[in-house]
PAMI-909967 format. One record per residue (C-alpha): residue number from 1; z, y, x. Coordinates in steps of 0.1 Angstrom, whole numbers, plus 5000, padded with zeros to 4 digits. Layout:
<recs>
<rec seq="NUM" up="Z" north="Y" east="X"/>
...
</recs>
This chain:
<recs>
<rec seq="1" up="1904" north="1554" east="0243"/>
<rec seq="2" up="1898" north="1568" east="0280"/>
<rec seq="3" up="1865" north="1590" east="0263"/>
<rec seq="4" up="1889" north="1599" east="0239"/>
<rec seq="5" up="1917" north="1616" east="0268"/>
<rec seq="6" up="1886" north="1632" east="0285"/>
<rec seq="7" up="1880" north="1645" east="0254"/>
<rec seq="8" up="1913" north="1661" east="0252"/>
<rec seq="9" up="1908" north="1671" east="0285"/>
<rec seq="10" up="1880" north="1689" east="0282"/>
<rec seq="11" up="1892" north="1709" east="0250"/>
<rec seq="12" up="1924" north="1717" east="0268"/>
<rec seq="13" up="1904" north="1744" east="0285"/>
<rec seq="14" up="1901" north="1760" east="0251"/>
<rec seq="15" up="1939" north="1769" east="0244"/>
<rec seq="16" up="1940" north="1784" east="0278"/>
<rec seq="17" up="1911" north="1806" east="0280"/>
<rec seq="18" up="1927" north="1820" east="0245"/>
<rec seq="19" up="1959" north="1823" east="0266"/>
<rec seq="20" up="1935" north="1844" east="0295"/>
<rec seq="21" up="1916" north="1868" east="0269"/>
<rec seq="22" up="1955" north="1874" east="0256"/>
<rec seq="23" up="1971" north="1879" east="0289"/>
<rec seq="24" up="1943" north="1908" east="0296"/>
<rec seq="25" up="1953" north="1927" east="0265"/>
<rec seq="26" up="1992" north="1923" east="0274"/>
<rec seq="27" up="1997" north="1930" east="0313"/>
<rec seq="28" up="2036" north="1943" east="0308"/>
<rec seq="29" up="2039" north="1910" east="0294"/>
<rec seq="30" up="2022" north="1892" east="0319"/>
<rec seq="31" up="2041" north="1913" east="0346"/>
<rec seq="32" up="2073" north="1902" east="0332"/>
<rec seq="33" up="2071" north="1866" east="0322"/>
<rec seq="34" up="2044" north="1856" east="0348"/>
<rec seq="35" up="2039" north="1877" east="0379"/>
<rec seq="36" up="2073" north="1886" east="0385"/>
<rec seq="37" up="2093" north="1859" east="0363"/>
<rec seq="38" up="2073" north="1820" east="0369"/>
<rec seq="39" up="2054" north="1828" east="0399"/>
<rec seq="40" up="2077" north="1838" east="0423"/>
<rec seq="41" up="2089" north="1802" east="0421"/>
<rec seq="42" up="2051" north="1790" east="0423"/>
<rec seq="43" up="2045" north="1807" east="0451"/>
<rec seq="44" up="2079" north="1798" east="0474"/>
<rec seq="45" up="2077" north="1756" east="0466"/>
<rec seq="46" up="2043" north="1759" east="0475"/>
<rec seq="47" up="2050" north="1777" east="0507"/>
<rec seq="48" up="2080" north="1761" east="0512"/>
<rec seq="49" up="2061" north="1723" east="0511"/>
<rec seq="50" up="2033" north="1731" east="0530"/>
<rec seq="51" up="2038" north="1764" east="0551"/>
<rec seq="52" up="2050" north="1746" east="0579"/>
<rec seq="53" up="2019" north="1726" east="0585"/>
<rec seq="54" up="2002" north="1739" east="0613"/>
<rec seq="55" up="1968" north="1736" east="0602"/>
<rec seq="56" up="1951" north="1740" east="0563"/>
<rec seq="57" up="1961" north="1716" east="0540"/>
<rec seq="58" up="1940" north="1734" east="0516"/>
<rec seq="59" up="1903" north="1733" east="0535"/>
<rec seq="60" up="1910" north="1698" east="0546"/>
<rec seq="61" up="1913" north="1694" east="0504"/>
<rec seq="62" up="1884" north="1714" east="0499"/>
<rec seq="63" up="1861" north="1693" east="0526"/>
<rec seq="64" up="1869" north="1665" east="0509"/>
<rec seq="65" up="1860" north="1672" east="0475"/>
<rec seq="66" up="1830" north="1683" east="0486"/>
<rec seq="67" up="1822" north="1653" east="0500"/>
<rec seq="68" up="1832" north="1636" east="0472"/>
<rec seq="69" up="1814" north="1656" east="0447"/>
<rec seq="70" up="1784" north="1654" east="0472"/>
<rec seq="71" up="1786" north="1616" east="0470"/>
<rec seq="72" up="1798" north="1613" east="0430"/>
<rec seq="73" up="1764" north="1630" east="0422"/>
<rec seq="74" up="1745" north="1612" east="0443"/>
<rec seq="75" up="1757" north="1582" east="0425"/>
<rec seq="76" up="1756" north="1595" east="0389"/>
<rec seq="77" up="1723" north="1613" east="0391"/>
<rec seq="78" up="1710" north="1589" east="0365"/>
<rec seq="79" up="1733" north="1590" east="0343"/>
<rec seq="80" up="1727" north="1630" east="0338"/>
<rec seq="81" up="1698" north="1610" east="0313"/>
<rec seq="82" up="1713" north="1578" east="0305"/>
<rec seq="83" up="1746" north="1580" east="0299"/>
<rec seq="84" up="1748" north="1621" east="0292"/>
<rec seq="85" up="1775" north="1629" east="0268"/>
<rec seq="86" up="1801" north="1605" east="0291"/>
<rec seq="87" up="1784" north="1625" east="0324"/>
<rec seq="88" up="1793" north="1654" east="0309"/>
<rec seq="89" up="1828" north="1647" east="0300"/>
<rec seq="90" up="1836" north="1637" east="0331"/>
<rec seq="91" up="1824" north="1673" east="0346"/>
<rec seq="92" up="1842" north="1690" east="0316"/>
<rec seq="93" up="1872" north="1671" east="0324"/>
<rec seq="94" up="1872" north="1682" east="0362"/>
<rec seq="95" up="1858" north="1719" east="0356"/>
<rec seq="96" up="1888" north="1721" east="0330"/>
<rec seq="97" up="1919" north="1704" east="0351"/>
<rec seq="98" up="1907" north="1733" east="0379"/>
<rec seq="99" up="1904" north="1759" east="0352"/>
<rec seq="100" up="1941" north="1753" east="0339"/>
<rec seq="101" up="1958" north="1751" east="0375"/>
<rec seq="102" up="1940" north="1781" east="0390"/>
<rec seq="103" up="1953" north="1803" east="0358"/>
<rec seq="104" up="1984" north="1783" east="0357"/>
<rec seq="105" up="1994" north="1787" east="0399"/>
<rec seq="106" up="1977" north="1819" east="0403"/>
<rec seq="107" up="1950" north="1835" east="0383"/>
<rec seq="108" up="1975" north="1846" east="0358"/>
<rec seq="109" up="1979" north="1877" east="0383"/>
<rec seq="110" up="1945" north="1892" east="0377"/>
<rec seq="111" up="1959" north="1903" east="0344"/>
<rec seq="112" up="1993" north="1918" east="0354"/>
<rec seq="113" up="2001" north="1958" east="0354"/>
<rec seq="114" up="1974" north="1976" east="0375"/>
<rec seq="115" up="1998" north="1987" east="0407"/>
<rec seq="116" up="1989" north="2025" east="0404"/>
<rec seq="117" up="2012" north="2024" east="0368"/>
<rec seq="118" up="2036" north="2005" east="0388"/>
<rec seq="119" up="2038" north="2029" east="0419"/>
<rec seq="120" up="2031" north="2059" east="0391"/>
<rec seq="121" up="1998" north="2070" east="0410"/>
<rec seq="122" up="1971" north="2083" east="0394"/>
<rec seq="123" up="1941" north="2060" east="0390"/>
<rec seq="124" up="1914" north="2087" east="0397"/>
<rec seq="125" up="1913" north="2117" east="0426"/>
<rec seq="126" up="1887" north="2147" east="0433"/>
<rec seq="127" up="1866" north="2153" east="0462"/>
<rec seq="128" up="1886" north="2176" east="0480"/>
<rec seq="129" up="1919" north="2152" east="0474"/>
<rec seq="130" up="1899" north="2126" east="0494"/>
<rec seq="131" up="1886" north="2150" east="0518"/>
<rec seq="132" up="1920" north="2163" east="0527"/>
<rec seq="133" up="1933" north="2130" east="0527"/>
<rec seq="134" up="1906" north="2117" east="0550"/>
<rec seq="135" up="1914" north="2145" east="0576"/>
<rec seq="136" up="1949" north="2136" east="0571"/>
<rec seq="137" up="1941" north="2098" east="0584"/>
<rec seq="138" up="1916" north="2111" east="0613"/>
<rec seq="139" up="1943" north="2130" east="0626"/>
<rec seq="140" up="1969" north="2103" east="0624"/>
<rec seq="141" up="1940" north="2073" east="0637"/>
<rec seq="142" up="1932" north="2099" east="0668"/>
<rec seq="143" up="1969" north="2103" east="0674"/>
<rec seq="144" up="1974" north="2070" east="0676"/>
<rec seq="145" up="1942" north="2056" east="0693"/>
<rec seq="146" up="1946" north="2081" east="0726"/>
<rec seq="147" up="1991" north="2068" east="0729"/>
<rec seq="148" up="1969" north="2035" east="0735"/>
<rec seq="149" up="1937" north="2041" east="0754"/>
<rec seq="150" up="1951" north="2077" east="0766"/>
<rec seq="151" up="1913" north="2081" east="0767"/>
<rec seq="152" up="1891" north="2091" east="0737"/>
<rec seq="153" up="1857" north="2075" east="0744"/>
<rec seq="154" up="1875" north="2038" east="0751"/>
<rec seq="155" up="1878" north="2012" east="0719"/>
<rec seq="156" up="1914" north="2000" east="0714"/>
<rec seq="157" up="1920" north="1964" east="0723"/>
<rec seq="158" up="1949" north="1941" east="0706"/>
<rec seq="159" up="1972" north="1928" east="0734"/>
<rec seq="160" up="1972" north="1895" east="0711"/>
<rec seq="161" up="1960" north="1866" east="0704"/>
<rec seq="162" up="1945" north="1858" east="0666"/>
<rec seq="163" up="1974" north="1831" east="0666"/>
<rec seq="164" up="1999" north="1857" east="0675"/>
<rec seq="165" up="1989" north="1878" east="0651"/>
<rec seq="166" up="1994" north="1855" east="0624"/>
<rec seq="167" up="2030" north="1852" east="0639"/>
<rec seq="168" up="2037" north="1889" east="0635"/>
<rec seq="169" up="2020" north="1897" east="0604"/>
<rec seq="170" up="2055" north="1888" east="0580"/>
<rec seq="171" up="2071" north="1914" east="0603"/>
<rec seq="172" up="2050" north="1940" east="0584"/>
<rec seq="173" up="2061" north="1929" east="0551"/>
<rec seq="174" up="2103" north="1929" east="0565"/>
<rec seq="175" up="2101" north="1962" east="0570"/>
<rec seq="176" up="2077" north="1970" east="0535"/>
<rec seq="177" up="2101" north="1953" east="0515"/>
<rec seq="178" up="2133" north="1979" east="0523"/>
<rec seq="179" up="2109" north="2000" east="0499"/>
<rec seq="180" up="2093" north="1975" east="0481"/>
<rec seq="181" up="2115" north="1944" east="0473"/>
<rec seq="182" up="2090" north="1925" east="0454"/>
<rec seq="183" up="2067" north="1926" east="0489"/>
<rec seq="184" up="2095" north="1901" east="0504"/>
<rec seq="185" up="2077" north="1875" east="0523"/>
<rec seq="186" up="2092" north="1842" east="0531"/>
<rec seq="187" up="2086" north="1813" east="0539"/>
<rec seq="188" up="2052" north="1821" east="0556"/>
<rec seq="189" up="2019" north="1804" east="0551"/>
<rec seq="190" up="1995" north="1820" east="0571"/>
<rec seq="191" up="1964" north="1798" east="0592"/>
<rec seq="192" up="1934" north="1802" east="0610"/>
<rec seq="193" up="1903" north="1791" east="0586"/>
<rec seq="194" up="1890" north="1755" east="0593"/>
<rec seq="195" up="1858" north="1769" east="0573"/>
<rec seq="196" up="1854" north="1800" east="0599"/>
<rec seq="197" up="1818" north="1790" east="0607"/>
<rec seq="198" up="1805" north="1790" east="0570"/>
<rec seq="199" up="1830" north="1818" east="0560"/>
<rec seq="200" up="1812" north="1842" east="0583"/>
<rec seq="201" up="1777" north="1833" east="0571"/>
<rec seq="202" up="1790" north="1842" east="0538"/>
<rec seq="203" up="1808" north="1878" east="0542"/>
<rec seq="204" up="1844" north="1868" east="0540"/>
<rec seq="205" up="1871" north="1874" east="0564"/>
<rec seq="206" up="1896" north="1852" east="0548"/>
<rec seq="207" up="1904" north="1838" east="0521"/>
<rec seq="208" up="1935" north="1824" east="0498"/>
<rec seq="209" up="1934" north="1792" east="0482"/>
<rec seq="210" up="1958" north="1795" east="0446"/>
<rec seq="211" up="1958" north="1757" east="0444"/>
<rec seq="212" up="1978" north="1751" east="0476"/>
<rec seq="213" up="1993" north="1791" east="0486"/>
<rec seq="214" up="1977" north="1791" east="0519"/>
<rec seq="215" up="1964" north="1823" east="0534"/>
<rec seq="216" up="1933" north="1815" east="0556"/>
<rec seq="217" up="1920" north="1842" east="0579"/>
<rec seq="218" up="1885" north="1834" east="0595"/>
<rec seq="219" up="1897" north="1829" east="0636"/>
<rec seq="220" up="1859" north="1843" east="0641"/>
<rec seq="221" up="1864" north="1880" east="0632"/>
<rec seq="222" up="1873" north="1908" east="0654"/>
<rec seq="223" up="1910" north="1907" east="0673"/>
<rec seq="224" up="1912" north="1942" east="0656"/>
<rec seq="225" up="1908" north="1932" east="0622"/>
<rec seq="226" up="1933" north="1906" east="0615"/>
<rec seq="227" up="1964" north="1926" east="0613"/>
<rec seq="228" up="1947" north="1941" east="0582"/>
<rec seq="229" up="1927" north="1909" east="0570"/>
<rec seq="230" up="1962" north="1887" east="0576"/>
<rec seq="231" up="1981" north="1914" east="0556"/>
<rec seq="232" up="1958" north="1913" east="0526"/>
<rec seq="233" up="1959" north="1877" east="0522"/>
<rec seq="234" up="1997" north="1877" east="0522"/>
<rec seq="235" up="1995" north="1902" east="0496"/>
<rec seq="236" up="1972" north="1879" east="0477"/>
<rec seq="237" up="2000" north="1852" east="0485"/>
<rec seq="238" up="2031" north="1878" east="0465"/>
<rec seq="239" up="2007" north="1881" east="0434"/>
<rec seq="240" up="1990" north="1906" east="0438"/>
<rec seq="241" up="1952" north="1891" east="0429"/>
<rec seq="242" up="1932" north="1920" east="0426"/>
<rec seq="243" up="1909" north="1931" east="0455"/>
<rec seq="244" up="1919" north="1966" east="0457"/>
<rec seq="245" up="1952" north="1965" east="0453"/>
<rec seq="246" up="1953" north="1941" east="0479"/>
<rec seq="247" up="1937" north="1957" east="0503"/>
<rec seq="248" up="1966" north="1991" east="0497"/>
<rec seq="249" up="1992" north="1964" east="0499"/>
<rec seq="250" up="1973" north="1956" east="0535"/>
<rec seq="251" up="1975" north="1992" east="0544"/>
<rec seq="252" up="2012" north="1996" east="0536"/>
<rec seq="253" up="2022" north="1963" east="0558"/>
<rec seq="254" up="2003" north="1974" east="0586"/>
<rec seq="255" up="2014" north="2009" east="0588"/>
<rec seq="256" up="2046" north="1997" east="0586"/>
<rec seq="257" up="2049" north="1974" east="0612"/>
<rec seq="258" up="2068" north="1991" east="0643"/>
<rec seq="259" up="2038" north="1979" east="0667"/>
<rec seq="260" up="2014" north="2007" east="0677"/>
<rec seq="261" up="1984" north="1984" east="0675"/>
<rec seq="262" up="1993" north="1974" east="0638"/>
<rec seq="263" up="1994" north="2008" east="0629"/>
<rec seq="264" up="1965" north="2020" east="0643"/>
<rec seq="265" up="1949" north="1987" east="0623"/>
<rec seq="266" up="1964" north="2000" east="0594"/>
<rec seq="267" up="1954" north="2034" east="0599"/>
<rec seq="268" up="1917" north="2026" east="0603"/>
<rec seq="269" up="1913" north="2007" east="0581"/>
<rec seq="270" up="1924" north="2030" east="0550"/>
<rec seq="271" up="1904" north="2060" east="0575"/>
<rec seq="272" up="1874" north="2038" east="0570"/>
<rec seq="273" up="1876" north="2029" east="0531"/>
<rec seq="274" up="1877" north="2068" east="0523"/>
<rec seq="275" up="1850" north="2073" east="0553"/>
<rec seq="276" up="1830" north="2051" east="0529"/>
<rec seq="277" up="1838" north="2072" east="0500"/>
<rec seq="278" up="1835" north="2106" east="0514"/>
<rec seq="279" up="1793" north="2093" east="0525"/>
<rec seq="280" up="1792" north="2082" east="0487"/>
<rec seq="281" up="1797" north="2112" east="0475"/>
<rec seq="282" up="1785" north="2137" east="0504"/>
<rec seq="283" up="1770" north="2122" east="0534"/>
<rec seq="284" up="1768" north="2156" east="0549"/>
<rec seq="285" up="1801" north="2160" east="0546"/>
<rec seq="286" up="1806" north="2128" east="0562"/>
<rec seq="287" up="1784" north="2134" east="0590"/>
<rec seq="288" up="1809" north="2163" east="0596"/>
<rec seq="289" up="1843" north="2143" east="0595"/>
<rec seq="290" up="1827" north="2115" east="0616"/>
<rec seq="291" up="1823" north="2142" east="0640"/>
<rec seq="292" up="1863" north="2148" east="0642"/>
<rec seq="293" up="1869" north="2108" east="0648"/>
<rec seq="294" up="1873" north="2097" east="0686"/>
<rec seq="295" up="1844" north="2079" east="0697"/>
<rec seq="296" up="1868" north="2047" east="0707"/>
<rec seq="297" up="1878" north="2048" east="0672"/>
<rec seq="298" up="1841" north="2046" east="0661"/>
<rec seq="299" up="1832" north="2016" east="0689"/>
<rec seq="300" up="1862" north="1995" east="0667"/>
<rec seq="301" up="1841" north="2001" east="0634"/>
<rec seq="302" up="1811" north="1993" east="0652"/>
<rec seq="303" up="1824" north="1961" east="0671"/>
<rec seq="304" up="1833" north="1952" east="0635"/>
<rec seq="305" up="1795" north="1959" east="0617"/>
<rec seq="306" up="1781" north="1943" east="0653"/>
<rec seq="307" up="1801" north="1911" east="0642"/>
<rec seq="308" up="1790" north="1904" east="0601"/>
<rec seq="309" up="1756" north="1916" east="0616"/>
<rec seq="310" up="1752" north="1888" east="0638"/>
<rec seq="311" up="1756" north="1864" east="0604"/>
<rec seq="312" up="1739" north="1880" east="0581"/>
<rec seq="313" up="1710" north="1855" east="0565"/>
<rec seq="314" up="1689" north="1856" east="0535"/>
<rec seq="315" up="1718" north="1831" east="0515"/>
<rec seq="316" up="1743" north="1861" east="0515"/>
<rec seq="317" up="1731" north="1885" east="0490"/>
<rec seq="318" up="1735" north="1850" east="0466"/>
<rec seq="319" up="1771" north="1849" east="0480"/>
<rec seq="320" up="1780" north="1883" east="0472"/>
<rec seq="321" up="1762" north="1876" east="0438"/>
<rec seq="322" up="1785" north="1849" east="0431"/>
<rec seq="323" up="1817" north="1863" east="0438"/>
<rec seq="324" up="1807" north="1894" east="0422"/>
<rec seq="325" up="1806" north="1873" east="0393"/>
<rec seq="326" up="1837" north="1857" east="0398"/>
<rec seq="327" up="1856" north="1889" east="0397"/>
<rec seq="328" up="1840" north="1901" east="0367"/>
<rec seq="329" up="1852" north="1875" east="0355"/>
<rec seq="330" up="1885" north="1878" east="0361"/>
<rec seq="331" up="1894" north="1913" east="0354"/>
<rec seq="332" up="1876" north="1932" east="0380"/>
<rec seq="333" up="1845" north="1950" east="0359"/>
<rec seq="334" up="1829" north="1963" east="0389"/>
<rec seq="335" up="1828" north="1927" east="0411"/>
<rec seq="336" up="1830" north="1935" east="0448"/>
<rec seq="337" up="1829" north="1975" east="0441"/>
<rec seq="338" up="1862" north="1968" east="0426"/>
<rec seq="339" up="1867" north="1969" east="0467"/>
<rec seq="340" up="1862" north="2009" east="0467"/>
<rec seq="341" up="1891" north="2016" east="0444"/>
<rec seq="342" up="1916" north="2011" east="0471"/>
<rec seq="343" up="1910" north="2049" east="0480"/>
<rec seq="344" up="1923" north="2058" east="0443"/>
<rec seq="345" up="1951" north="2042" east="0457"/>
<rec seq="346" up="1951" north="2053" east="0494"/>
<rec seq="347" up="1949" north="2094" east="0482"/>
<rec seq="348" up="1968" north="2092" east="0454"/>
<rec seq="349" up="2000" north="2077" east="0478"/>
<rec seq="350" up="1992" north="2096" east="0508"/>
<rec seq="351" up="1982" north="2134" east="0490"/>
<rec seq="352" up="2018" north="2146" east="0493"/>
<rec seq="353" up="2030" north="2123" east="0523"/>
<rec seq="354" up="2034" north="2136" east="0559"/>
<rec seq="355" up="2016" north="2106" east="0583"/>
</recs>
């Protein structure tokens, strides 16, 4: 009888990948009923229950398990020959039960309406679209970086600590929301990584976990960076799951925010995502516009590349492999270049704008 319910288990995993492939061929569905109809509610009780907890409820969870799975393989090694078809159900079982919740409290969101049809941008942009818009964002960034360092060789540095930051990131999303009401953002849940250590060696600045809502930000990374890196993971938190769209949602908080230091985050940050583009497409050109940029403003991006330098190690191009994979998988054909389509984004919103 117990084989039997892993059984079940295990072939519960069929009815809701069906559910997945459908969800990718109906996103104005998914919008509706899921992303802006279930998981609201998802989203806030989870929040709600474990928000206030000072600390990650979420990587204390995921130590544990590994532990455990560490320690239920050692003791089931020989069963992998002796006793296969039960060893195997019981992995089905747990790699099906994860399956279900991650689609069920989250991953439903990688299939909702690409946010360029919901903002009415267009998807794709020109050369000299994101050159203007570039030279739009140097001259902002410049503006900004010399009201703070009134000097254009020195690198701007955040009058806050990483924990404060995490304090004023939600202001960001208070003001977004008077223009976008589906950005609302409360309760918080917002923490410094317990996993910062391993997170670096691996290439990520933060992370959200979709089976408990917490936003983790590695407490390792640049005081520059978090405004931005907080910013995205609360937009991971509201539903929005994709990469890219993320990482515009990140912009608009930042640039938002009525502190100097988070706009010039913000600022950056979308200067150097269409920096990145402009030296795919003509790295002349790009040797040209760096030119423009004060050199403080280029000591932030290098204090950055200084940091993930120092952790780079042979095990990260397998990292990058892996989560490539895992957002192929879910609805992001292009895996970590899915990254680079935030500038579709960034000049499509800012072509006509005044900054």
């Amino acid at each position: 009888m117990i084989k039997n319910k892993k059984l079940w288990v295990v072939l519960l995993i069929i009815p809701m990948y069906i559910v997945v492939k459908l969800a990718t061929n109906y996103p104005e569905t998914v919008e509706v009923i899921y992303s802006k109809g279930i998981y609201p509610y998802i989203a806030k009780l989870f929040r709600y229950t474990l928000g206030w907890i000072p600390f990650s409820i979420g990587d204390v969870f995921l130590g544990f398990s590994i532990i455990y799975a560490i320690r239920w393989l050692i003791l089931n090694f020989k069963r992998i020959w002796k006793d296969t078809v039960n060893w195997l159900l019981d992995v089905g079982a747990t790699v099906s039960i994860i399956f279900i919740a991650f689609q069920l409290l989250w991953g439903l969101n990688y299939h909702r309406v690409a946010l360029h049809k919901t903002l009415d941008l267009e998807d794709d942009y020109s050369t000299q679209q994101l050159i203007e818009v570039t030279k739009q964002l140097i001259k902002k960034s410049n503006a900004l970086h010399l009201d703070i360092v009134k000097n254009d060789s020195i690198k701007v540095v955040l009058p806050f600590t990483r924990s404060e930051i995490l304090e004023l990131t939600p202001t960001s999303y208070d003001v977004l929301k008077n223009d976008f009401p589906e950005l609302a953002y409360h309760p918080k849940s917002l923490k410094k990584s317990l996993f910062s250590y391993p997170q670096a060696y691996m290439g990520f600045a933060g992370y959200f976990n979709p089976l408990t809502h917490e936003a983790q930000v590695n407490y390792l990374i640049p005081v520059y960076k978090y405004p931005t890196t907080s910013a995205h993971e609360v937009a991971h938190q509201l539903g929005y799951a994709k990469e890219n769209e993320a990482n515009f949602i990140a912009f608009l908080a930042t640039i938002s925010n009525q502190n100097m230091y988070y706009k010039y985050s913000g600022y950056t940050f979308g200067l150097r995502h269409c920096l990145g583009e402009v030296y795919r497409r003509d790295p002349d050109l790009y040797d040209i516009l760096l030119a423009d940029i004060n050199k403080g403003i280029i000591k932030n991006f290098q204090e950055s590349r200084q940091f993930w330098l120092k952790y780079m190690n042979p095990l990260e191009p397998f990292f990058r492999s892996t989560y490539t994979t895992y957002l192929k998988a879910n609805n992001q054909s292009k895996g970590m270049d899915s990254y680079s389509y935030v500038v579709a984004l960034l000049v499509n919103y800012l072509e006509n704008k005044t900054l």
